[in-house]
TORDREN-679788 format. One record per atom (N, C-alpha, C): residue in three letters; residue number from 1; x negated, y negated, z; atom name. Coordinates in steps of 0.2 Angstrom, whole numbers, padded with zeros to 4 digits. Example, Ala and Ser with C-alpha at 12.3 -4.5 7.8 and 13.67 -1.06 7.14 Angstrom:
% TORDREN-679788
Ala / 1 / -0066 / 0028 / 0039 / N
Ala / 1 / -0062 / 0022 / 0039 / CA
Ala / 1 / -0066 / 0016 / 0039 / C
Ser / 2 / -0064 / 0011 / 0035 / N
Ser / 2 / -0068 / 0005 / 0036 / CA
Ser / 2 / -0064 / 0000 / 0039 / C
//
This chain:
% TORDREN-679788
Unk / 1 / -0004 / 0006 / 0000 / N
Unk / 1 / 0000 / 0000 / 0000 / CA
Unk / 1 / -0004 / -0006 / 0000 / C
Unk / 2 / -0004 / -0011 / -0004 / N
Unk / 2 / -0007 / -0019 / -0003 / CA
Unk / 2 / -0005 / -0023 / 0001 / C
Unk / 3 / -0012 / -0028 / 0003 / N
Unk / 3 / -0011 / -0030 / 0006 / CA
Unk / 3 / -0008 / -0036 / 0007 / C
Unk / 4 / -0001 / -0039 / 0011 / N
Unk / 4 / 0001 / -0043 / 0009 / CA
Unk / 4 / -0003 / -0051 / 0011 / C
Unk / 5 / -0004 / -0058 / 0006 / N
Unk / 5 / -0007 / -0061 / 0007 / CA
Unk / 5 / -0002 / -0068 / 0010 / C
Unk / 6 / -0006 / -0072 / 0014 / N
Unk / 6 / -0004 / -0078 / 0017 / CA
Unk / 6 / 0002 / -0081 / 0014 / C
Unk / 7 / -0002 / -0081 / 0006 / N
Unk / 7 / 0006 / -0086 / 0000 / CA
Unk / 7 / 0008 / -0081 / -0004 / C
Unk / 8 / 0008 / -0075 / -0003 / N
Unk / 8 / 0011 / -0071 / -0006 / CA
Unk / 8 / 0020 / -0072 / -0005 / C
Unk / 9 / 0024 / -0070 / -0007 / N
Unk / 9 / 0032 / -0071 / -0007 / CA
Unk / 9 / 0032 / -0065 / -0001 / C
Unk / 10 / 0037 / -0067 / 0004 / N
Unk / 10 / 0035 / -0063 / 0010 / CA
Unk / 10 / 0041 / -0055 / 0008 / C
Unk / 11 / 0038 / -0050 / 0012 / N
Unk / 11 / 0043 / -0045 / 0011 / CA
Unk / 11 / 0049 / -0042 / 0011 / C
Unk / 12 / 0051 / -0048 / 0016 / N
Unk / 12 / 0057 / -0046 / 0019 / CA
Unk / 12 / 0064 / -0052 / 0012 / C
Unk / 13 / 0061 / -0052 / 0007 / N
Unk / 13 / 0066 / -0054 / 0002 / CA
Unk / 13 / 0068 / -0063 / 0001 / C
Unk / 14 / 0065 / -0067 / 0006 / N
Unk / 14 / 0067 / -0072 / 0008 / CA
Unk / 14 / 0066 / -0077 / 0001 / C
Unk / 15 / 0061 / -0076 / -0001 / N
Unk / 15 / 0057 / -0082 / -0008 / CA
Unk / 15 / 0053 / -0086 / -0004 / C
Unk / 16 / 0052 / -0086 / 0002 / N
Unk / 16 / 0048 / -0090 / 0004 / CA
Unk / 16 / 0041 / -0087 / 0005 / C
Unk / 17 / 0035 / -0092 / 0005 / N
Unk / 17 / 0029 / -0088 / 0007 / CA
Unk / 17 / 0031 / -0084 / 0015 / C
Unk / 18 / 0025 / -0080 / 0012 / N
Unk / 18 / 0025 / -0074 / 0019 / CA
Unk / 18 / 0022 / -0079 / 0026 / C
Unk / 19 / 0016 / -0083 / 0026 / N
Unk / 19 / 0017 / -0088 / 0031 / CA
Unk / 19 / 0020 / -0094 / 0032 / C
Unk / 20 / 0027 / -0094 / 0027 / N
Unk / 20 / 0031 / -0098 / 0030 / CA
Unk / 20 / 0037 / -0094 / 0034 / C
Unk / 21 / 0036 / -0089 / 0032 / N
Unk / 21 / 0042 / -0084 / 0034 / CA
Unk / 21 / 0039 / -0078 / 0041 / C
Unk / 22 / 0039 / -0073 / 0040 / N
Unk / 22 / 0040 / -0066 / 0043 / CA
Unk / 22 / 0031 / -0068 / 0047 / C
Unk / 23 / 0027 / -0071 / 0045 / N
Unk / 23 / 0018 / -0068 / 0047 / CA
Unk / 23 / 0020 / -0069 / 0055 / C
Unk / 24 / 0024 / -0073 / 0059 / N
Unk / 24 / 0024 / -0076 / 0066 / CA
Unk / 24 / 0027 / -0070 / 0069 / C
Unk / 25 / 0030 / -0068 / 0066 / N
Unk / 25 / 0035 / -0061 / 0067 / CA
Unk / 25 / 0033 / -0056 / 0071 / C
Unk / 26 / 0029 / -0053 / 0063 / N
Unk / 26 / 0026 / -0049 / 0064 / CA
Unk / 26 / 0019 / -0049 / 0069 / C
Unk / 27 / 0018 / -0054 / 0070 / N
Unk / 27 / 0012 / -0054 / 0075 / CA
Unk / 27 / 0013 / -0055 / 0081 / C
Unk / 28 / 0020 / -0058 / 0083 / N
Unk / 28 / 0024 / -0058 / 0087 / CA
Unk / 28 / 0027 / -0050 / 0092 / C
Unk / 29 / 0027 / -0046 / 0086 / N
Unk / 29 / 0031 / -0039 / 0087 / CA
Unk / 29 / 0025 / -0033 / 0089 / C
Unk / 30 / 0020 / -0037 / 0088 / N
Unk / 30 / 0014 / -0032 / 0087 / CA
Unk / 30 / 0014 / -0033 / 0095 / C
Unk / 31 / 0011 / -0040 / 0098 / N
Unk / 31 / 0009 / -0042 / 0102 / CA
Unk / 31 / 0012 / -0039 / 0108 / C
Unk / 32 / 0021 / -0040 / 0108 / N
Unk / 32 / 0025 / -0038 / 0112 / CA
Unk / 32 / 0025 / -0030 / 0114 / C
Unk / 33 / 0024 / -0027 / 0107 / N
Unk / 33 / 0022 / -0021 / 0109 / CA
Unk / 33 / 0017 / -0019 / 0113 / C
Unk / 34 / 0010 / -0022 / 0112 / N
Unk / 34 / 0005 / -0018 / 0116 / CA
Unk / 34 / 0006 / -0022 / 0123 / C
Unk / 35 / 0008 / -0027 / 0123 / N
Unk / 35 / 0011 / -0029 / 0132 / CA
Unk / 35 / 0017 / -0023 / 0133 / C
Unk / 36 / 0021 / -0020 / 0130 / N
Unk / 36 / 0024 / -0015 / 0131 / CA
Unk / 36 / 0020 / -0010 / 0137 / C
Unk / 37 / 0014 / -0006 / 0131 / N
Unk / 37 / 0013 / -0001 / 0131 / CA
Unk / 37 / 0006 / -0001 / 0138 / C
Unk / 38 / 0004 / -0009 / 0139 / N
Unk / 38 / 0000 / -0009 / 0144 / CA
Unk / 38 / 0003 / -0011 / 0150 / C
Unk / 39 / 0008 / -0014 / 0152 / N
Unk / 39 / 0014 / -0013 / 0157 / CA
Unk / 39 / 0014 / -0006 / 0162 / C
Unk / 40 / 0011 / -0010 / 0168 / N
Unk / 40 / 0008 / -0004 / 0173 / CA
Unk / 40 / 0014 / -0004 / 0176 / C
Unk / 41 / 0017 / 0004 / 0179 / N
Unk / 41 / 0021 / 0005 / 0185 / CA
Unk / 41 / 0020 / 0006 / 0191 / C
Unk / 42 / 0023 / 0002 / 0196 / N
Unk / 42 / 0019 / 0005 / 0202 / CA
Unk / 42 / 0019 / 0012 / 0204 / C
Unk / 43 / 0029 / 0013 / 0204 / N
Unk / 43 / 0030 / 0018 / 0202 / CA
Unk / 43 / 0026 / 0025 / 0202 / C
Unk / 44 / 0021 / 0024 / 0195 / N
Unk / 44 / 0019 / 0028 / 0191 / CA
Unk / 44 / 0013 / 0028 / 0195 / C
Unk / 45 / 0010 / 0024 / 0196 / N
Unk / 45 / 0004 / 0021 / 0200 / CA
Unk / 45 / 0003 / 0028 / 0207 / C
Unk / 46 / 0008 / 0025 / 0211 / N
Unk / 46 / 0013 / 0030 / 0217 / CA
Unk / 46 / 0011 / 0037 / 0217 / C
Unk / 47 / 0013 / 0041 / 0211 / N
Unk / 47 / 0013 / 0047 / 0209 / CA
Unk / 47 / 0006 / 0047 / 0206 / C
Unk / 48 / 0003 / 0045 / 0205 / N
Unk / 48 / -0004 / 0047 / 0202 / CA
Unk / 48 / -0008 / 0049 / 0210 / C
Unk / 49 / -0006 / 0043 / 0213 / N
Unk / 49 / -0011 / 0043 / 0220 / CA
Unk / 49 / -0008 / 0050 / 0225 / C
Unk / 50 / -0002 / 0052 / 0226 / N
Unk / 50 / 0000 / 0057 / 0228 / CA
Unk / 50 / -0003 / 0063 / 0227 / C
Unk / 51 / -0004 / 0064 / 0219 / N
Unk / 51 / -0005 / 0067 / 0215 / CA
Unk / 51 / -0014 / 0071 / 0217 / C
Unk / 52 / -0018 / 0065 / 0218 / N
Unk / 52 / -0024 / 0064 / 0223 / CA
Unk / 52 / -0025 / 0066 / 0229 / C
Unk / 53 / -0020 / 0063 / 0233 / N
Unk / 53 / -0019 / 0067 / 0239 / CA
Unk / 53 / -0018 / 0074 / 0241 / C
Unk / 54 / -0013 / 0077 / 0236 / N
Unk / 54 / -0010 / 0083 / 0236 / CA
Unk / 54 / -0018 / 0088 / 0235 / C
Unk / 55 / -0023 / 0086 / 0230 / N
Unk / 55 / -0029 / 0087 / 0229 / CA
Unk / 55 / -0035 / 0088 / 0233 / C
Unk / 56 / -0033 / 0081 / 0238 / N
Unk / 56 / -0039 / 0079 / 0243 / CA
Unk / 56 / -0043 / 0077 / 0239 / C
Unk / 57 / -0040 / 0074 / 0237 / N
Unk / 57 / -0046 / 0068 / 0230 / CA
Unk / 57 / -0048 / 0060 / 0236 / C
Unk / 58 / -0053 / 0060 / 0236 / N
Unk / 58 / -0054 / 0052 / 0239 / CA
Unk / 58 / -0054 / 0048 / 0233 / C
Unk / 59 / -0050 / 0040 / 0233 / N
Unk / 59 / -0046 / 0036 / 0231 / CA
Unk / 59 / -0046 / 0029 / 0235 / C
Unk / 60 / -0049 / 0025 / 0231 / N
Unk / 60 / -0048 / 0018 / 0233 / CA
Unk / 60 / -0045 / 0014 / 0228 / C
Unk / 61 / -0042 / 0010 / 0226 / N
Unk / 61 / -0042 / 0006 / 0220 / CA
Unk / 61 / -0033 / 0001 / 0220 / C
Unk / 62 / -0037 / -0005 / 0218 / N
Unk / 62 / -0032 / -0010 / 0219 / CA
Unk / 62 / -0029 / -0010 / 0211 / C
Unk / 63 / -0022 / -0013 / 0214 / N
Unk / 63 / -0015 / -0014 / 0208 / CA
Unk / 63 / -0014 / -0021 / 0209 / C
Unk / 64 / -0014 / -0026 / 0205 / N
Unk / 64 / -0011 / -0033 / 0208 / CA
Unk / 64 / -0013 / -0032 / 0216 / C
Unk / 65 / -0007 / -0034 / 0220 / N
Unk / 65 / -0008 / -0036 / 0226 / CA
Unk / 65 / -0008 / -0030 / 0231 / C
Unk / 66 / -0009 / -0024 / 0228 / N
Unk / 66 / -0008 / -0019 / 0231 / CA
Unk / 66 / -0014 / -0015 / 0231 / C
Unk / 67 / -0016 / -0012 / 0237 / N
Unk / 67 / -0023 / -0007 / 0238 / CA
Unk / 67 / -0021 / -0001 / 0241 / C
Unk / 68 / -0022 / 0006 / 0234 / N
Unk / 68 / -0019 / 0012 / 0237 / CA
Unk / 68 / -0025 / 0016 / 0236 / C
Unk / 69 / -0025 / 0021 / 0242 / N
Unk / 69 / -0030 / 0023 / 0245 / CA
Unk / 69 / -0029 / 0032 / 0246 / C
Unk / 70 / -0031 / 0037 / 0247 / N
Unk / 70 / -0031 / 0042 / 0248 / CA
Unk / 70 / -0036 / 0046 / 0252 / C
Unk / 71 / -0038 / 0049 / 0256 / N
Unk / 71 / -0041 / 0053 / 0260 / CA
Unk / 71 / -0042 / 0059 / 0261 / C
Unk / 72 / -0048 / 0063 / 0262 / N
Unk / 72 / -0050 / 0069 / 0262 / CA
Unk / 72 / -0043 / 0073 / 0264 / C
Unk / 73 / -0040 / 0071 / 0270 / N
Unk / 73 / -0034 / 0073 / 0274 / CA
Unk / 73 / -0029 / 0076 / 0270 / C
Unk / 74 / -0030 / 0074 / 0265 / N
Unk / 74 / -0024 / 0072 / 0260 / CA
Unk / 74 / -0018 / 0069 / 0261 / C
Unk / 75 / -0018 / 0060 / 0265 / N
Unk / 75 / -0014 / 0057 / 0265 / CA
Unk / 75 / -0016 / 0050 / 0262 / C
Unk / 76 / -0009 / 0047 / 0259 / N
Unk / 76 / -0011 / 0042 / 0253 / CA
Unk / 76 / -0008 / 0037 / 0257 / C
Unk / 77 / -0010 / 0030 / 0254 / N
Unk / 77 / -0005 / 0025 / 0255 / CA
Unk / 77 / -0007 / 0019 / 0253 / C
Unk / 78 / -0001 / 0015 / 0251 / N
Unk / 78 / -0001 / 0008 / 0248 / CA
Unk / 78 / 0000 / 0004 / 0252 / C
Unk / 79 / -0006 / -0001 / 0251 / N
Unk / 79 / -0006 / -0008 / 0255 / CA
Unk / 79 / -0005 / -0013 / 0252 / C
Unk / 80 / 0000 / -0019 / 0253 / N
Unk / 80 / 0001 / -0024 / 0252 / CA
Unk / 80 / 0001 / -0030 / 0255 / C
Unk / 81 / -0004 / -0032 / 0252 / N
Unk / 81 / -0011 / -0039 / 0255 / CA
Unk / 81 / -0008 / -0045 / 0257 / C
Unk / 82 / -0001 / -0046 / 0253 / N
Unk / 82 / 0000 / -0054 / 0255 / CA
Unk / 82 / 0003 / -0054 / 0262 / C
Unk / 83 / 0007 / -0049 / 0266 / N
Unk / 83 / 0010 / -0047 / 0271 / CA
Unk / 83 / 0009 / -0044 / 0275 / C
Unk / 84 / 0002 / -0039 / 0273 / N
Unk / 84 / -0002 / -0034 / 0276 / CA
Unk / 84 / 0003 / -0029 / 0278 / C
Unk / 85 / 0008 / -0027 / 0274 / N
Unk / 85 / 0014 / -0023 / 0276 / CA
Unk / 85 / 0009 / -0013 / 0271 / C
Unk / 86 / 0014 / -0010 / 0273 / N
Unk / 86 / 0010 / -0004 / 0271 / CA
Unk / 86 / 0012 / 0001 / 0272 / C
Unk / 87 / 0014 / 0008 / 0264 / N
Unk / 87 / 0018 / 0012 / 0267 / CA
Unk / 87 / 0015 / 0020 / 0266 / C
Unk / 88 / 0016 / 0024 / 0269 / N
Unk / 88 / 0013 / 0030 / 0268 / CA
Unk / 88 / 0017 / 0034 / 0262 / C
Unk / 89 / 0013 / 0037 / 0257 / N
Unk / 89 / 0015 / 0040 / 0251 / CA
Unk / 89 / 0014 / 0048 / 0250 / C
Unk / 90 / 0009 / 0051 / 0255 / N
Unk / 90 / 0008 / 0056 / 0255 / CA
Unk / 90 / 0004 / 0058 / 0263 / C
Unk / 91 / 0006 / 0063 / 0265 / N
Unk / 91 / 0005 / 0065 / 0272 / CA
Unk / 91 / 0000 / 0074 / 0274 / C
Unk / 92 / -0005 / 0074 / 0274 / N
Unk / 92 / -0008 / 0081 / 0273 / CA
Unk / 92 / -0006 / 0085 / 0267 / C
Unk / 93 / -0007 / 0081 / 0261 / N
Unk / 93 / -0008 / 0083 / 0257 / CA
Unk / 93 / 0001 / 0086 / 0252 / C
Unk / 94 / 0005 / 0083 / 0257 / N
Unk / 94 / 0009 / 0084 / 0255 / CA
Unk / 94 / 0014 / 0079 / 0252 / C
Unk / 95 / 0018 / 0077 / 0247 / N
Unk / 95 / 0022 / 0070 / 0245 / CA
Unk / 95 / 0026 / 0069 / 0249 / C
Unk / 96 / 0026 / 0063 / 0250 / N
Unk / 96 / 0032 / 0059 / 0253 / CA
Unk / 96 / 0037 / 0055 / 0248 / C
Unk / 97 / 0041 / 0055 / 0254 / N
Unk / 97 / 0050 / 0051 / 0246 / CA
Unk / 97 / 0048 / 0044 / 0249 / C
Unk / 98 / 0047 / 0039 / 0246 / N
Unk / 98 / 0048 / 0033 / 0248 / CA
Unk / 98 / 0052 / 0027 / 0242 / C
Unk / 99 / 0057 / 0023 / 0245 / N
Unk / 99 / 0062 / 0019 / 0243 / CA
Unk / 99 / 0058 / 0015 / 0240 / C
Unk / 100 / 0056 / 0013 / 0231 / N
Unk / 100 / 0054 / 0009 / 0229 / CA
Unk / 100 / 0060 / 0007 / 0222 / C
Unk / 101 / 0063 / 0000 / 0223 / N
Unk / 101 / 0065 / -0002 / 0215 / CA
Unk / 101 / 0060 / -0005 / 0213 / C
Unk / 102 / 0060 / -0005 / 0204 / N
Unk / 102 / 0055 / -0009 / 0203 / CA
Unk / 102 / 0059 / -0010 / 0195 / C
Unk / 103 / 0057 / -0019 / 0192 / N
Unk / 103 / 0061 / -0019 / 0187 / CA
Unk / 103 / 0055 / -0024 / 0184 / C
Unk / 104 / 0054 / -0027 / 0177 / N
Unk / 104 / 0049 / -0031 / 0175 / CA
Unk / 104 / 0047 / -0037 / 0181 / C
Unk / 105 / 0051 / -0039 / 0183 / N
Unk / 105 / 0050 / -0045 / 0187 / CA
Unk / 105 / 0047 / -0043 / 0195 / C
Unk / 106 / 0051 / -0039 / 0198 / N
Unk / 106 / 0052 / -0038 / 0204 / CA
Unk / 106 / 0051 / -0031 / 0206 / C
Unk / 107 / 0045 / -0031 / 0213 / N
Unk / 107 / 0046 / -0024 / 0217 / CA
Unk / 107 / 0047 / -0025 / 0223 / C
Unk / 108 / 0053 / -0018 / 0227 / N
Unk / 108 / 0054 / -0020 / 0231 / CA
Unk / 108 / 0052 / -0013 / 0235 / C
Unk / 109 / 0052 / -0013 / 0242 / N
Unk / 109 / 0048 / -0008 / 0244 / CA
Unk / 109 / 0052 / -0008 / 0252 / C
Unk / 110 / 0053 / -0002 / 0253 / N
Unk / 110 / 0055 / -0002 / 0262 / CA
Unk / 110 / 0049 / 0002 / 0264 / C
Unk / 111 / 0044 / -0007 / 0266 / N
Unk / 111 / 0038 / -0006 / 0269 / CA
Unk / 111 / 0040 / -0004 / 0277 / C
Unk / 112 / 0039 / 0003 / 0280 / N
Unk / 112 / 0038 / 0004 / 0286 / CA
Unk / 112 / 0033 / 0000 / 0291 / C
Unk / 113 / 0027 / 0000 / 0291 / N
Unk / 113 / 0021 / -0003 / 0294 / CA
Unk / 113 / 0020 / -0010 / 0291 / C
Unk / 114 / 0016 / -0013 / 0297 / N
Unk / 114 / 0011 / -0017 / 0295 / CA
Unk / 114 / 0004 / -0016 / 0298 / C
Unk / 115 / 0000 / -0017 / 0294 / N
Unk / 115 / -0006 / -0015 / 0294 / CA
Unk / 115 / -0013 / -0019 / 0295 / C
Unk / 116 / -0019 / -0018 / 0300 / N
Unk / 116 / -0025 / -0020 / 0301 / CA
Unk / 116 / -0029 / -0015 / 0299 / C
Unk / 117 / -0037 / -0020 / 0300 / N
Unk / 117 / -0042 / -0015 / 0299 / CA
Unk / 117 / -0047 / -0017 / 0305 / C
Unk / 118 / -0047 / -0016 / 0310 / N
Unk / 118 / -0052 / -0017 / 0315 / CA
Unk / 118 / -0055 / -0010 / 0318 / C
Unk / 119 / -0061 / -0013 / 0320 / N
Unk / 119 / -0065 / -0012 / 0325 / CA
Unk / 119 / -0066 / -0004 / 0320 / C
Unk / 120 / -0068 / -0004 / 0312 / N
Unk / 120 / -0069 / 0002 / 0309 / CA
Unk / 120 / -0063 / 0006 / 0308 / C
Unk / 121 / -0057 / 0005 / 0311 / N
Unk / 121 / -0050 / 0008 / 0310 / CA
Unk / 121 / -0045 / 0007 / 0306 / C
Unk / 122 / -0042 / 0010 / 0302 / N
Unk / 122 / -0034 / 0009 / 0299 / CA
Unk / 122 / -0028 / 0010 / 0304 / C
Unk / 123 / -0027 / 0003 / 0305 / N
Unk / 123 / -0019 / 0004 / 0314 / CA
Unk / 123 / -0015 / 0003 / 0310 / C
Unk / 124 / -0008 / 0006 / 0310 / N
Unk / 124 / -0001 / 0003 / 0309 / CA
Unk / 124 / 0002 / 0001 / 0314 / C
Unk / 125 / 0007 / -0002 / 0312 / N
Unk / 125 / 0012 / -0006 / 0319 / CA
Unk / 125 / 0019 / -0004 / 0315 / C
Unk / 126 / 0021 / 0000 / 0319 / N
Unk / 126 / 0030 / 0003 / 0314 / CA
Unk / 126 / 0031 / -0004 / 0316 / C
Unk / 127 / 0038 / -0007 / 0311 / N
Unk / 127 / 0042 / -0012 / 0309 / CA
Unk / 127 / 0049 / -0009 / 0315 / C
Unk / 128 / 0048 / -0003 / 0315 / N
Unk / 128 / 0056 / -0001 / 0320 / CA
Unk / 128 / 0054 / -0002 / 0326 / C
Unk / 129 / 0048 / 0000 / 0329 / N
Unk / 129 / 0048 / 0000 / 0335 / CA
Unk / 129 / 0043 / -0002 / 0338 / C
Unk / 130 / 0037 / -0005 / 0333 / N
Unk / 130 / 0033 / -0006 / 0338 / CA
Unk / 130 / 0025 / -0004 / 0339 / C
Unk / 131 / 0028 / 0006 / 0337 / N
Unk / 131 / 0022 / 0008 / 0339 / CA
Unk / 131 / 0013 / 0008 / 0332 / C
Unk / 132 / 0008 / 0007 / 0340 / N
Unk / 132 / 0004 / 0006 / 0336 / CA
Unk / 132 / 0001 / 0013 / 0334 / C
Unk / 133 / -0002 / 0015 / 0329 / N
Unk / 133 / -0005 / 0020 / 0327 / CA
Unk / 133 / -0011 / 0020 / 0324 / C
Unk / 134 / -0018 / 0024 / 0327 / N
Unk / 134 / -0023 / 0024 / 0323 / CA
Unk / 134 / -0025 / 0028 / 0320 / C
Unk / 135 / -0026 / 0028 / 0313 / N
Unk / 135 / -0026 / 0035 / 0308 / CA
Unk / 135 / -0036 / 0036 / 0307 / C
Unk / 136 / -0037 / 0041 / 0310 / N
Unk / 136 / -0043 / 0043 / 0308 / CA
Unk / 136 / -0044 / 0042 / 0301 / C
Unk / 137 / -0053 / 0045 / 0300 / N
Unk / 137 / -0056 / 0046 / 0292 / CA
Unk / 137 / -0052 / 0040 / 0288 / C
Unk / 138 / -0051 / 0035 / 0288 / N
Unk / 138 / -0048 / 0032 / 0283 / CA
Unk / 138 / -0054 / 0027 / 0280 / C
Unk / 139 / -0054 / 0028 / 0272 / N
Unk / 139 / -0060 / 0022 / 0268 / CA
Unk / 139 / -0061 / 0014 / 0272 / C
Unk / 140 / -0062 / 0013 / 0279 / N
Unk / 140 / -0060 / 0007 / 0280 / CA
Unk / 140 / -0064 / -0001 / 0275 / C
Unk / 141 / -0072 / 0001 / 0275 / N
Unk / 141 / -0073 / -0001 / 0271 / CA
Unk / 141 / -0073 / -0004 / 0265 / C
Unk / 142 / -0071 / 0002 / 0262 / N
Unk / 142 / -0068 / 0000 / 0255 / CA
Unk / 142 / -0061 / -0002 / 0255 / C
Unk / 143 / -0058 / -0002 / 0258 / N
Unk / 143 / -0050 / -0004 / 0257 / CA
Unk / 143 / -0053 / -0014 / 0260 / C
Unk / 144 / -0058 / -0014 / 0266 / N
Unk / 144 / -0058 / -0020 / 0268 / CA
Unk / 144 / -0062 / -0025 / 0260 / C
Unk / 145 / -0066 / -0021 / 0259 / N
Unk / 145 / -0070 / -0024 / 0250 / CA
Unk / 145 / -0064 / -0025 / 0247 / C
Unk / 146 / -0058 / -0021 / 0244 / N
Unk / 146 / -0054 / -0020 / 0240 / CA
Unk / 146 / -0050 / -0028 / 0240 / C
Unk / 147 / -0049 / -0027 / 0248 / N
Unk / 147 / -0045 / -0034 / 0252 / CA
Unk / 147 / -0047 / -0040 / 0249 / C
Unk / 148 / -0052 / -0039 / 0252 / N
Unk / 148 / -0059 / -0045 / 0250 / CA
Unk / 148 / -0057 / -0046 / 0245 / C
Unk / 149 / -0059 / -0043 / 0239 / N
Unk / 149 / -0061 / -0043 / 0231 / CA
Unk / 149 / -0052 / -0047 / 0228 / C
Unk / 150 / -0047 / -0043 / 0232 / N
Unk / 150 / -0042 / -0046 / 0227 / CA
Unk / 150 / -0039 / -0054 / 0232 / C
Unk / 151 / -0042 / -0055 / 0238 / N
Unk / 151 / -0042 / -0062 / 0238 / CA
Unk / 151 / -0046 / -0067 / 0236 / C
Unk / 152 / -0051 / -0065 / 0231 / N
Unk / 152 / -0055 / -0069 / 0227 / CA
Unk / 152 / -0052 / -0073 / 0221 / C
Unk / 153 / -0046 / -0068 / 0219 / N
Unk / 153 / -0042 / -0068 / 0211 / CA
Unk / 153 / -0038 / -0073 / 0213 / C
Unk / 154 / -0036 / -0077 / 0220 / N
Unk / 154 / -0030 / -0081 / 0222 / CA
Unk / 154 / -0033 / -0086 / 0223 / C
Unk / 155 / -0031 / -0094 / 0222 / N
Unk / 155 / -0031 / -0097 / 0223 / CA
Unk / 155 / -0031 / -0100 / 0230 / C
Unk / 156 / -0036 / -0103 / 0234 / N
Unk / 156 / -0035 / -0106 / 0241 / CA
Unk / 156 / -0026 / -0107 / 0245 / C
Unk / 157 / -0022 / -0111 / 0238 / N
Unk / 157 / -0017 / -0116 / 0241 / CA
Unk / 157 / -0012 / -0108 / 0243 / C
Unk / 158 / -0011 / -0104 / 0237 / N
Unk / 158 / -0007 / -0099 / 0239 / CA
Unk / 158 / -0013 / -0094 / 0245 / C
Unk / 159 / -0017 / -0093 / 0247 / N
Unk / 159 / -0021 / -0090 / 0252 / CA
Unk / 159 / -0018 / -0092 / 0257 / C
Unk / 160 / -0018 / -0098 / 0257 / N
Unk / 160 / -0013 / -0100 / 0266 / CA
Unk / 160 / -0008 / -0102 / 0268 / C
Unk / 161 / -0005 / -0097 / 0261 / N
Unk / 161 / 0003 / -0098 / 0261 / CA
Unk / 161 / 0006 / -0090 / 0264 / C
Unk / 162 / 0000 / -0084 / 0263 / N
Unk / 162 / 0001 / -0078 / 0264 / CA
Unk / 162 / 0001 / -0075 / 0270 / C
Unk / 163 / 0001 / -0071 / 0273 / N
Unk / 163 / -0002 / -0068 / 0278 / CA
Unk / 163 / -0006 / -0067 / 0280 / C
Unk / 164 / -0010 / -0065 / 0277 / N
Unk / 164 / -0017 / -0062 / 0276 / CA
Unk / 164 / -0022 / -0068 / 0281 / C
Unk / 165 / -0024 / -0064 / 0288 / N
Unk / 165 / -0026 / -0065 / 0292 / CA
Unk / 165 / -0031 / -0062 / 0292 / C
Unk / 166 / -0037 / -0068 / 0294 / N
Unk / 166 / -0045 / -0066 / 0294 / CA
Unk / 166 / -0046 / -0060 / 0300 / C
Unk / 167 / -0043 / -0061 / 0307 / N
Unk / 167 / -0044 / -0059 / 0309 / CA
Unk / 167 / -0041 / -0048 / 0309 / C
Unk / 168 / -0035 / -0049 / 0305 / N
Unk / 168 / -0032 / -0047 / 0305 / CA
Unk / 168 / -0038 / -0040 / 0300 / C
Unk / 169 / -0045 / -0041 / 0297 / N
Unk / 169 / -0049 / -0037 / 0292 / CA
Unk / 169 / -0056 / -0037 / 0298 / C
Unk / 170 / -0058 / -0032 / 0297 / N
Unk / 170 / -0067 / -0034 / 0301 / CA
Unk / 170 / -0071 / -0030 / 0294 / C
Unk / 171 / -0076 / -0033 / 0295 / N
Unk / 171 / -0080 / -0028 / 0290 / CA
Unk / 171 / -0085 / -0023 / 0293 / C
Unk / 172 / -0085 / -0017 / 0289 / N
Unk / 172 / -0089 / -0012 / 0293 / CA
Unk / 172 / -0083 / -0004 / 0289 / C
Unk / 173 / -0086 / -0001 / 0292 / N
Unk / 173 / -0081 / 0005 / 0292 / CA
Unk / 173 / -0084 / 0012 / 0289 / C
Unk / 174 / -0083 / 0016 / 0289 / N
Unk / 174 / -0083 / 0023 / 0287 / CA
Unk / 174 / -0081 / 0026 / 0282 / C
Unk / 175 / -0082 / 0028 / 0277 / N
Unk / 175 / -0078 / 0033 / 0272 / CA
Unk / 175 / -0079 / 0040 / 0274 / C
//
């Protein structure tokens, strides 16, 4: 097939050049597609990490605002940095069902926990009740780098608009 040219009469029957016609289009259409096909789910994300866990795969790696992490244990979990909120996704290797919608715009998550890293440790504080819990073996390190790394990508003004409490990270930790 040839190639169609800049002032050639455009394909689609119009009489008009193909750049005064269809070129914006098609390049348009292309575009939208590969932002389709690059279009991460967290979702999908979720079930990869699981999928790790259930393996005993060790796993650090940040999504947008999220740091999900896995451990020899085989328990997984997604952390979300502007709130320090955080929810377990798999537990000794086993999946867990966790409540997530998610649409191009918005995710929404029934975060159980909020979450520190101190003194070498990953601590929760349940949402229901209070209690604290400190979970062994956990990447503290790299999850506290990871923290680090994706607050570099934010802006100061929204920085001290989030939660994200210095004291709330120490550095140090164990893998």
């Amino acid at each position: 097939m040839a190639r169609i040219g800049r002032n050639d009469p455009c394909p689609c029957g119009s009489g008009i050049k193909y750049k005064k016609c269809c070129i914006g289009k098609a390049e348009n259409q292309l575009q939208a597609d590969a932002e389709k096909n690059v279009r991460i789910s967290l979702k999908a994300e979720i079930e990869k990490l699981q999928k790790k866990a259930i393996t005993r795969e060790k796993a650090v790696y940040t999504l947008g605002v999220f740091v999900l992490f896995t451990t020899e244990d085989g328990d997984g979990w997604v952390l979300e940095i502007t709130d320090m909120d955080a929810v377990q996704v798999a537990s000794s290797g086993e999946k867990m069902d966790i409540e997530i919608e998610e649409n191009p715009e918005t995710i929404e998550i029934n975060w159980p926990y909020r979450f520190t890293v101190k003194s070498k440790k990953f601590v929760t504080t349940a949402y229901a009740d209070d209690e604290v819990k400190i979970w062994k073996d956990c990447p503290t390190h790299r999850i506290v780098s990871a923290i680090k790394k994706l607050r570099k990508k934010f802006p100061p003004e929204l920085l001290k608009s989030i939660h994200l409490i210095e004291d709330d990270l120490e550095i140090g930790g164990e893998e």
